[in-house]
N, C-alpha and C positions, 0 to 999 in steps of 0.2 A: 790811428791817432786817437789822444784821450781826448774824450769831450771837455769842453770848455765851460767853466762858471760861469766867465767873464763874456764869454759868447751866450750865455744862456741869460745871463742877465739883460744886454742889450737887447735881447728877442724879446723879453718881458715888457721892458720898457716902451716897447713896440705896440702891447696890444692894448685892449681897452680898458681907460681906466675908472673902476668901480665911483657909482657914486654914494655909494657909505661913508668911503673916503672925507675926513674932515683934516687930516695930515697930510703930509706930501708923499706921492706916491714915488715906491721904488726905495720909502725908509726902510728901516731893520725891525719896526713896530708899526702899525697900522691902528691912527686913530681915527674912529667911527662913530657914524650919526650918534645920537643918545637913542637907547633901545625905546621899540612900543611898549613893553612890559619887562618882566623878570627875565634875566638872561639865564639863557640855559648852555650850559657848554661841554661835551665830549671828545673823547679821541678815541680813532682806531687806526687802524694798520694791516698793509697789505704786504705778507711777503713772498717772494714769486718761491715758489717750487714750498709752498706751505699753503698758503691761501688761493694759490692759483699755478696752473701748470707755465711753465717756465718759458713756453713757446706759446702763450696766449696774447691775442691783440693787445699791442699797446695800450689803445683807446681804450678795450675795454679794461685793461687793468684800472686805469682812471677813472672809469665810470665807478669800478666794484669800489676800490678805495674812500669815493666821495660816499656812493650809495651806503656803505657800511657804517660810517658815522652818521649820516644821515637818518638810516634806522634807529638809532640811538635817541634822535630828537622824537621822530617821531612816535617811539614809545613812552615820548613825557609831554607830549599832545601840544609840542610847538611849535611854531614857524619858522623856518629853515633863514637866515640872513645872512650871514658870512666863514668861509672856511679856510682854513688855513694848511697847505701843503709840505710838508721835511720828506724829502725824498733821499735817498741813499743811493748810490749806484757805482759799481766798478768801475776801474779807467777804460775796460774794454769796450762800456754801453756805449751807443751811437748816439749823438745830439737828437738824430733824429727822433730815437724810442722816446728820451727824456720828453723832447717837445709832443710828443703823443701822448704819454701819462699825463704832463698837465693840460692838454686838450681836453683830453678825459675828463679827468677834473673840474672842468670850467664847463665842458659837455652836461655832467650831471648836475652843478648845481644850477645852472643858468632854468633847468628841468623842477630844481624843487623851489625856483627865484632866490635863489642865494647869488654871493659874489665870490670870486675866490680873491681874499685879498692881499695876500701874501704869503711866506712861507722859508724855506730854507734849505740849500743844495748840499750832498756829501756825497766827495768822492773816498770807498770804500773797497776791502777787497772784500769778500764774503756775496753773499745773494740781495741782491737788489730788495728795495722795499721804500714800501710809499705809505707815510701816516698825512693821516688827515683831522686837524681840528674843525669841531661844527662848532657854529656860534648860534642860537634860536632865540627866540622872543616865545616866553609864554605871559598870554595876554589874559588868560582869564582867572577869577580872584579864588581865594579859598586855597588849600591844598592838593600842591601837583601829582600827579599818577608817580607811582614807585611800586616797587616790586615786594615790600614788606606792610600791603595793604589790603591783603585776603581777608574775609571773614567768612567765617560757617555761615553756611548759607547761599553764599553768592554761587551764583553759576558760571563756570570754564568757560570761554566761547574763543575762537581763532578768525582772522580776516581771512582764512585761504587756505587752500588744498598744500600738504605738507610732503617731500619726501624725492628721492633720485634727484636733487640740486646740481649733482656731481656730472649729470651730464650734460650741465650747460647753463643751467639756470642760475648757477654759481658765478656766473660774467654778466646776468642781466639782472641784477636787484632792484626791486621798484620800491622805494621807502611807504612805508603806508602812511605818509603822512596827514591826507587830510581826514583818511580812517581815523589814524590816533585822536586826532581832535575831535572829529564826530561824540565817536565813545566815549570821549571823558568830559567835552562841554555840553551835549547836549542830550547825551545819555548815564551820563554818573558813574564811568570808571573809574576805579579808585587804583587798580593793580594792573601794570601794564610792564611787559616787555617783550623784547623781539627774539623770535624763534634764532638764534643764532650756531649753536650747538646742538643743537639735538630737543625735539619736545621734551621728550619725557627727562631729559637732563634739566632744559631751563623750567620746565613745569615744578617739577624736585625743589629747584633751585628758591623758587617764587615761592613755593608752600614752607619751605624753609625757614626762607626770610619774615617769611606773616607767624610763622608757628602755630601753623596748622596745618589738615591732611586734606591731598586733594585725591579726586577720584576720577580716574583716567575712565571715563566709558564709551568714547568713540573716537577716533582718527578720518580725520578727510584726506584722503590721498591724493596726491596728484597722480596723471599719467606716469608721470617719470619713475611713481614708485614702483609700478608695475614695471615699466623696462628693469630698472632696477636688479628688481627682484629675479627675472627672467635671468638675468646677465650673471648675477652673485650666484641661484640659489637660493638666496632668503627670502623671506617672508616680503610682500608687498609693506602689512602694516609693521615691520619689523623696520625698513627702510622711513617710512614715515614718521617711528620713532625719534629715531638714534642718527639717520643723515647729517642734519642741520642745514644750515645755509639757505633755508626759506626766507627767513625777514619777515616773516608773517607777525602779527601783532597778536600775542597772547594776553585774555584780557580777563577780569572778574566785575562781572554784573550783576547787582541787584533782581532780583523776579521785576520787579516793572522794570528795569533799565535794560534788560531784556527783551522784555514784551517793546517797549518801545525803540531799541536798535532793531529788533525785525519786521518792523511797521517803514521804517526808514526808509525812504524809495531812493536813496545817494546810491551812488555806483560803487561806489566807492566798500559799500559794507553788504552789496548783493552775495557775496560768497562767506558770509558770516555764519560758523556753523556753532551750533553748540559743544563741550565736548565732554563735560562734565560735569565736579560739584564741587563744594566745597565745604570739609567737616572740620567737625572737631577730633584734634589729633594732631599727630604728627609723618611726614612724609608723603607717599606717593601708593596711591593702590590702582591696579590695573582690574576696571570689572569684567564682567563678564567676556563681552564680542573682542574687549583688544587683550584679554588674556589666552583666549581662545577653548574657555572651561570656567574653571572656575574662580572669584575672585582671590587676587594676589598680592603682596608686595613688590613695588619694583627696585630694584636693585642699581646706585650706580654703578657698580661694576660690568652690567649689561649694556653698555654701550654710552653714545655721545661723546661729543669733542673735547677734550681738555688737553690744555698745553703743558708742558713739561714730565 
């Protein structure tokens, strides 16, 4: 039997209802407290047998959906407040997976104090998939973190060990959100985004957008790179590259805004490595240790995720 809207709507109406909420809950639009600050808003999108394999937890599809926007805030150093769910699903899905994705969903933001406040059901043939809108509060003044905010000068640095996401860490994403903010309200990041595709793609990406060259001179690995690398044949720091799906918070800091994020005793930025630099120029050079010889240009043709 196909799943039900009309069943799924009454289950909603069932659970608890957010108190952002300032319109009546169960409309077609959701109207909300007035923000603490600038609203910050994103979307992203899960689709099964693309972004995640097609026999993975319900739940955790919901988590990754929510978490995947959710990095998006967090690399503009805001406060997570309300998300919005469009889900897609064939008439074969079970009610029950559907009520598991938005668990999920409600799972992770309840995790970053968001609400989920509404959203929208399609029955569809093709492959399932879950978008998700963040809503965020950025509360502090001056100019927000972006990705076209490099300068010569500044130094690379990452929240976190990069690389084999593929074998599972790709269903448990942790937003770095109160990292993001760290680094940018109390340590003056000006250039921020989330490992999403690949380092040395969104690295590329970021030096890009500033127009300017960055200088790739170290990669933090996680374990998984290593499995990784075991499993393919490639290179550990190869995996670290080109993987994606860490969520880690790629960032550019001033020499003191450096000096003072590794004085930081937060838990939050204990796995804060440096990884490079930032020139004048254009694109992306790999030094030394992650060339493995001598220094290079990196190419995107060498890897990372891009769609179409």
């Amino acid at each position: 039997m196909s799943w039900s809207e009309d069943r799924l709507h009454r289950w909603l109406a069932q659970q608890d209802t957010s108190p952002l909420l300032r319109g009546s809950a169960g409309h077609d639009a959701s109207v909300l407290k007035r923000p603490l600050g600038r609203e910050v808003l994103c979307t992203d999108q899960v689709i099964l047998g693309v972004h995640c394999e097609v026999s993975a937890p319900p739940r955790a599809v919901g988590r990754k959906a929510a978490a995947r926007a959710l990095s998006d805030l967090a690399a503009t150093a805001a406060s997570p407040r309300a998300l919005l769910l469009a889900v897609r699903a064939p008439a074969s899905c079970s009610e029950r997976t559907i009520q598991a994705w938005i668990r999920g969903v409600q799972e992770e933001a309840d995790r970053a104090g968001a609400w989920l406040c509404g959203g929208d059901l399609a029955c569809a043939d093709g492959p399932a998939s879950l978008c998700v809108t963040a809503v965020g509060d950025l509360t502090s003044s001056g100019r927000p973190p972006g990705r076209d905010r490099a300068r010569p000068g500044d130094y690379l640095a990452l929240t976190g060990p990069v690389g084999g996401s593929r074998l599972g860490r790709h269903l448990r994403i942790q937003p770095r959100i109160e990292a993001g903010q760290r680094l940018h309200q109390v340590h003056g990041a000006k250039a921020m985004m989330d490992v999403s595709d690949g380092l040395a793609w969104d690295l590329y990406r970021l030096c890009r957008a500033s127009g300017v060259r960055g200088v790739l001179e170290g990669v933090p690995l996680h374990r998984d790179a290593h499995r990784a690398g075991r499993i393919s044949g490639c290179s550990a720091i190869s995996h670290g590259m080109h993987d994606g799906e860490d969520h880690e918070l790629l960032v550019t800091l001033s020499e003191r805004g450096l000096r003072s994020a590794q004085r930081d005793g937060a838990s939050c930025l204990s796995s804060l490595s440096v990884i490079g630099r930032v020139t004048e120029g254009l694109g992306l050079i790999l030094g030394e240790e992650v060339a493995g010889g001598s220094p290079r240009p990196w190419s995107p043709d060498e890897g990372g995720w891009r769609h179409g």
